[in-house]
LUMLOKOL-393681 format. One record per residue (C-alpha): residue number from 1; residue in three letters; chain; x negated, y, z. Coordinates in steps of 0.5 Angstrom, whole numbers, plus 2048, in hexadecimal, padded with zeros to 3 digits. Each point is the difference from the previous one (the first is absolute). Example, Ala and Ser with C-alpha at 12.3 -4.5 7.8 and 13.67 -1.06 7.14 Angstrom:
% LUMLOKOL-393681
<rec i="1" aa="ALA" ch="A" xx="7E7" yy="7F7" zz="810"/>
<rec i="2" aa="SER" ch="A" xx="7FE" yy="807" zz="7FE"/>
This chain:
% LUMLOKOL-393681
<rec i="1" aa="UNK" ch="A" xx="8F1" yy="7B7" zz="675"/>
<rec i="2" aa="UNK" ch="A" xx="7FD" yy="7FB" zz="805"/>
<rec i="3" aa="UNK" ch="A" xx="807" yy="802" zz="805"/>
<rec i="4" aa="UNK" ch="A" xx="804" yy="7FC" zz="7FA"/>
<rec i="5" aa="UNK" ch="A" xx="7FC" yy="7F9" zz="800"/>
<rec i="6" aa="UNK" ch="A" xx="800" yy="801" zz="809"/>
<rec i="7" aa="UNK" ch="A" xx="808" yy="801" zz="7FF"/>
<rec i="8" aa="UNK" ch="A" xx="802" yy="7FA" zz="7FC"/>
<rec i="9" aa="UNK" ch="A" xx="800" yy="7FB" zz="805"/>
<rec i="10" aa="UNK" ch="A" xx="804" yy="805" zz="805"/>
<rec i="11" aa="UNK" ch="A" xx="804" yy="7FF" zz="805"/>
<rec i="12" aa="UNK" ch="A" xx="805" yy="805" zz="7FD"/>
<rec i="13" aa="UNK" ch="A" xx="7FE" yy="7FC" zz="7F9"/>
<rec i="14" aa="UNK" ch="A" xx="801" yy="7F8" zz="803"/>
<rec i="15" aa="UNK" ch="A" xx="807" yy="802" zz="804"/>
<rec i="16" aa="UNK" ch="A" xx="803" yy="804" zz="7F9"/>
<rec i="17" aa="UNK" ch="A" xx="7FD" yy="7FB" zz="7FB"/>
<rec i="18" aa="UNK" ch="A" xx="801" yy="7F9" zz="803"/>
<rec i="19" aa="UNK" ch="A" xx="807" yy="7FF" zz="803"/>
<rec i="20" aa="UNK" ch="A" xx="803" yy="800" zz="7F8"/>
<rec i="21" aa="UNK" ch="A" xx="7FB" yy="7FB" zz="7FE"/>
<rec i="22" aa="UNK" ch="A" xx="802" yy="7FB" zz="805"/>
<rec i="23" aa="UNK" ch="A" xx="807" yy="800" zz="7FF"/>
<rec i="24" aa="UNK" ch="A" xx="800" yy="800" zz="7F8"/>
<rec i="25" aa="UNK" ch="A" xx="7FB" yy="7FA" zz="801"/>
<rec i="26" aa="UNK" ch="A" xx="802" yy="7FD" zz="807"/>
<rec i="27" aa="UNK" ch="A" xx="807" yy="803" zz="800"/>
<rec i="28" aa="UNK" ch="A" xx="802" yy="804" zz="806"/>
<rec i="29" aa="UNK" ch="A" xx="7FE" yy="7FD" zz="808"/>
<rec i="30" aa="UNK" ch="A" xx="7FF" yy="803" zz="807"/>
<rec i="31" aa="UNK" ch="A" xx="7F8" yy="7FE" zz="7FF"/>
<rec i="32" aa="UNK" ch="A" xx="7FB" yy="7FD" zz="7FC"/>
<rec i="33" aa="UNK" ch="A" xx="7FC" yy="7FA" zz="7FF"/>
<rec i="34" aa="UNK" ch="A" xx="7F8" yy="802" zz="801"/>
<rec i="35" aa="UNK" ch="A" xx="800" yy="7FC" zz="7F9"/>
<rec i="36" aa="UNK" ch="A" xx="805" yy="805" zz="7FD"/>
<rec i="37" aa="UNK" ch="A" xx="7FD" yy="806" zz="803"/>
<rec i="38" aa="UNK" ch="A" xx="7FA" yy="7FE" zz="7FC"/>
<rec i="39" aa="UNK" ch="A" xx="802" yy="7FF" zz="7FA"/>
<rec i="40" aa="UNK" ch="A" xx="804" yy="807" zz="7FF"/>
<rec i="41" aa="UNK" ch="A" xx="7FA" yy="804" zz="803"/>
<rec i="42" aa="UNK" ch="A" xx="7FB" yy="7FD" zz="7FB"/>
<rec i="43" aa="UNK" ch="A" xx="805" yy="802" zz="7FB"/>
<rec i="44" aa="UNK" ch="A" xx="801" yy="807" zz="802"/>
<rec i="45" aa="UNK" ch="A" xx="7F8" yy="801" zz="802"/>
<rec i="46" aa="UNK" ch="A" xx="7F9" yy="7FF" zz="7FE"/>
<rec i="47" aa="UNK" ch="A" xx="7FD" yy="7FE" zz="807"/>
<rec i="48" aa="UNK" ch="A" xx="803" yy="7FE" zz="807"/>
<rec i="49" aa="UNK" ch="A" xx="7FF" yy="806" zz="803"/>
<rec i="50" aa="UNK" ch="A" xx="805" yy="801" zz="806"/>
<rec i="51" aa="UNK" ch="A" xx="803" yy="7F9" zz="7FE"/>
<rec i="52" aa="UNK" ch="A" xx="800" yy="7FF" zz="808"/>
<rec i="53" aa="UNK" ch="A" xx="807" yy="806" zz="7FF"/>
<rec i="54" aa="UNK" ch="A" xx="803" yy="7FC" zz="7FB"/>
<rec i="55" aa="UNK" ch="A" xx="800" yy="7FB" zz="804"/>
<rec i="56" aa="UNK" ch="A" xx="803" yy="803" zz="806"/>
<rec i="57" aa="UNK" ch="A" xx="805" yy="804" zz="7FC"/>
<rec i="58" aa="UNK" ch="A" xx="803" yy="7F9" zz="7FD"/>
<rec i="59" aa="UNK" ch="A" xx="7FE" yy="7FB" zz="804"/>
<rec i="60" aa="UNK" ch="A" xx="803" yy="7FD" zz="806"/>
<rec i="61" aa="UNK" ch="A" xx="7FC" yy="801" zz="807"/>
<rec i="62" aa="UNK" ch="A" xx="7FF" yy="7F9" zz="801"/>
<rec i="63" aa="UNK" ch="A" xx="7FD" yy="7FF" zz="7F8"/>
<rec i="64" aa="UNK" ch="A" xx="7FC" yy="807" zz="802"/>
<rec i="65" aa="UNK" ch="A" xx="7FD" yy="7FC" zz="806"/>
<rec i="66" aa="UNK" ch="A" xx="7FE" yy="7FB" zz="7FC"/>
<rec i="67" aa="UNK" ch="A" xx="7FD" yy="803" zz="7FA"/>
<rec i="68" aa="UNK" ch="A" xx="7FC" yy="805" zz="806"/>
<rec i="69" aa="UNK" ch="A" xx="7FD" yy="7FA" zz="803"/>
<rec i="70" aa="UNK" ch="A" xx="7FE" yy="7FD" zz="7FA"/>
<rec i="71" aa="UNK" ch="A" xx="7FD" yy="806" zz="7FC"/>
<rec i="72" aa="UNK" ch="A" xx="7FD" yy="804" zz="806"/>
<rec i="73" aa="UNK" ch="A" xx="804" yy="807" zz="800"/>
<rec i="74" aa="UNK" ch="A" xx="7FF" yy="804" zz="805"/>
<rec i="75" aa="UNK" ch="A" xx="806" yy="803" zz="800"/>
<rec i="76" aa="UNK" ch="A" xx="807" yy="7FD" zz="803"/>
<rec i="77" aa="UNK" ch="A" xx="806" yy="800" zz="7FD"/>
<rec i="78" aa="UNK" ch="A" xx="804" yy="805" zz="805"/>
<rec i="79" aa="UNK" ch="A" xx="7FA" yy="805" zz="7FF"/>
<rec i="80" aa="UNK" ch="A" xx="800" yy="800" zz="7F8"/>
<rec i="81" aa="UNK" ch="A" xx="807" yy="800" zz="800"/>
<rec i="82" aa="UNK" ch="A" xx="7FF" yy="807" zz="805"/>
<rec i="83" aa="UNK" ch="A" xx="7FC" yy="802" zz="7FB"/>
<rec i="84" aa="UNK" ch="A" xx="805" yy="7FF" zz="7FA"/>
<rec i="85" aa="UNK" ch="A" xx="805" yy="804" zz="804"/>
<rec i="86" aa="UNK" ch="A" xx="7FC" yy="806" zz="801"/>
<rec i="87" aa="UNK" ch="A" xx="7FF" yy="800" zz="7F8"/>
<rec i="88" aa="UNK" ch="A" xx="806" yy="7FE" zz="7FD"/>
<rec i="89" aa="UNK" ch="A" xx="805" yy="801" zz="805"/>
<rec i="90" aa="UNK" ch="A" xx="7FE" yy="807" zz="805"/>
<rec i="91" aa="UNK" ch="A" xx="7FE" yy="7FB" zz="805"/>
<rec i="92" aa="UNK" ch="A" xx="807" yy="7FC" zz="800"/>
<rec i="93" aa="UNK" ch="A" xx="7FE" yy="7F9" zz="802"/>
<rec i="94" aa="UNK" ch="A" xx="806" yy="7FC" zz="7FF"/>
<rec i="95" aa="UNK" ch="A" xx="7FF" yy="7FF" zz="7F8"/>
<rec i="96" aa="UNK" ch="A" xx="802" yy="7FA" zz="7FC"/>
<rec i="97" aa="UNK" ch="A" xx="7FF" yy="7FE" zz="7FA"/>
<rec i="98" aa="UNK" ch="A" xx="807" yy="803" zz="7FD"/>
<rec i="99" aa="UNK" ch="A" xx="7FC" yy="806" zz="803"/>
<rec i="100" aa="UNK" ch="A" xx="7FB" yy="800" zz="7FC"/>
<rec i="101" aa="UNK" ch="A" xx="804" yy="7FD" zz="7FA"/>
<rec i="102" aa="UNK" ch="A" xx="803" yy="807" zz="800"/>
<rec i="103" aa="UNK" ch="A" xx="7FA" yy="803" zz="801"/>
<rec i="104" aa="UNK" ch="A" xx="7FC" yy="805" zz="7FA"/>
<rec i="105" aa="UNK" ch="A" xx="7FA" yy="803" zz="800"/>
<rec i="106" aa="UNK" ch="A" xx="803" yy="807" zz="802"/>
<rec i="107" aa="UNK" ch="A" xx="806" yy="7FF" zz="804"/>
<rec i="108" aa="UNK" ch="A" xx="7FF" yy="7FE" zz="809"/>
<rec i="109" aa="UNK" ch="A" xx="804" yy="7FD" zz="806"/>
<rec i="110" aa="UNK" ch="A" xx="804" yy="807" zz="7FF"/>
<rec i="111" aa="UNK" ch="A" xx="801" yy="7FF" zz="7F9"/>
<rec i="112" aa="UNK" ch="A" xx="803" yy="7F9" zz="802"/>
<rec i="113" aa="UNK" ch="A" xx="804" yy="802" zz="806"/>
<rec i="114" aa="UNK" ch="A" xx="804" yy="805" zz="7FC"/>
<rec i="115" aa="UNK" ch="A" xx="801" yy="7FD" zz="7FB"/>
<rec i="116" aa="UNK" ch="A" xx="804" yy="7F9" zz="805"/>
<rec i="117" aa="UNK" ch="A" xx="803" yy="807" zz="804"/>
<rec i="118" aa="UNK" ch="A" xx="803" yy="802" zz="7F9"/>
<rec i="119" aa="UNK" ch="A" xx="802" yy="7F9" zz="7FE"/>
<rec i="120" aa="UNK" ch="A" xx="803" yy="7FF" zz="807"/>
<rec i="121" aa="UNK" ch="A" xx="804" yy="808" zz="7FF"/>
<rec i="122" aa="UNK" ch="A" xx="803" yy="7FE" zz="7F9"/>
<rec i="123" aa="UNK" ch="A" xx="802" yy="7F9" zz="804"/>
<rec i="124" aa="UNK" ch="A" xx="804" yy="803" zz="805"/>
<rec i="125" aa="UNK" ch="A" xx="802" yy="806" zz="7FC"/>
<rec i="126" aa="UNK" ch="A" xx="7FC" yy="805" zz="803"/>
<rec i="127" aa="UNK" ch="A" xx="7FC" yy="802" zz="7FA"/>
C-alpha cells in the first residue's frame, strides 16, 4: 500500500503525466519554463517530490543551472536527465520532449523505436 503513495511522484509517473499537461495548457515547445513546469506538476501531484526531474525532462539546461543554484539540488542536469533515460527509455539519453510526449506508462525507448521504424517502413514502401 505504501509502494503506491512512494510511486505517485515517480520518474515513470512525471515522465508519462506531465508532457500532455504542458501542451493543453502552454501548446507544444522544445523546453519549458521553470514556471510552467511548476504549474502542471502542482496540478499532477500533491507534493514536490522529484520535481528536480521534471525540471531537467522540460527545462532547458541553462534554466535547470539556474534553477539548480538557486534551490541547491545536488544533482546536475545531465545527471538526472541520465537517470530519466535509464527509467523510461532503456538508457537512451538522447530523448526529447516529443520522446516523452510519446511516451505511456507501459511502453520504453524500444517501443518508440519501433514504431518511427515502422512509420519509416510504411513511408518507403517497405511495410
Amino acid at each position: 500500500m505504501f509502494d503506491t503513495f512512494r510511486d505517485k511522484n515517480s520518474i515513470k509517473a512525471i515522465a508519462t503525466s506531465l508532457p500532455k499537461r504542458l501542451v493543453k495548457k502552454f501548446d507544444k515547445k522544445e523546453f519549458y519554463s521553470s514556471i510552467e513546469v511548476d504549474s502542471v506538476f502542482s496540478e499532477a501531484f500533491e507534493n514536490k517530490n522529484n520535481i528536480q526531474y521534471a525540471y531537467a525532462m522540460f527545462c532547458s539546461s541553462k534554466e535547470y543551472k539556474n534553477l539548480a543554484q538557486t534551490m541547491a539540488f545536488s544533482s546536475s542536469y545531465s545527471e538526472l536527465r541520465l537517470t530519466v533515460a535509464d527509467k523510461c527509455f532503456d538508457g537512451w539519453p538522447r530523448f526529447n520532449f516529443e520522446s516523452l510526449l510519446n511516451l505511456t506508462n507501459d511502453s520504453s525507448r524500444s517501443d518508440i523505436v519501433n514504431e518511427i521504424t515502422d512509420i519509416g517502413l510504411d513511408l518507403l514502401g517497405g511495410g
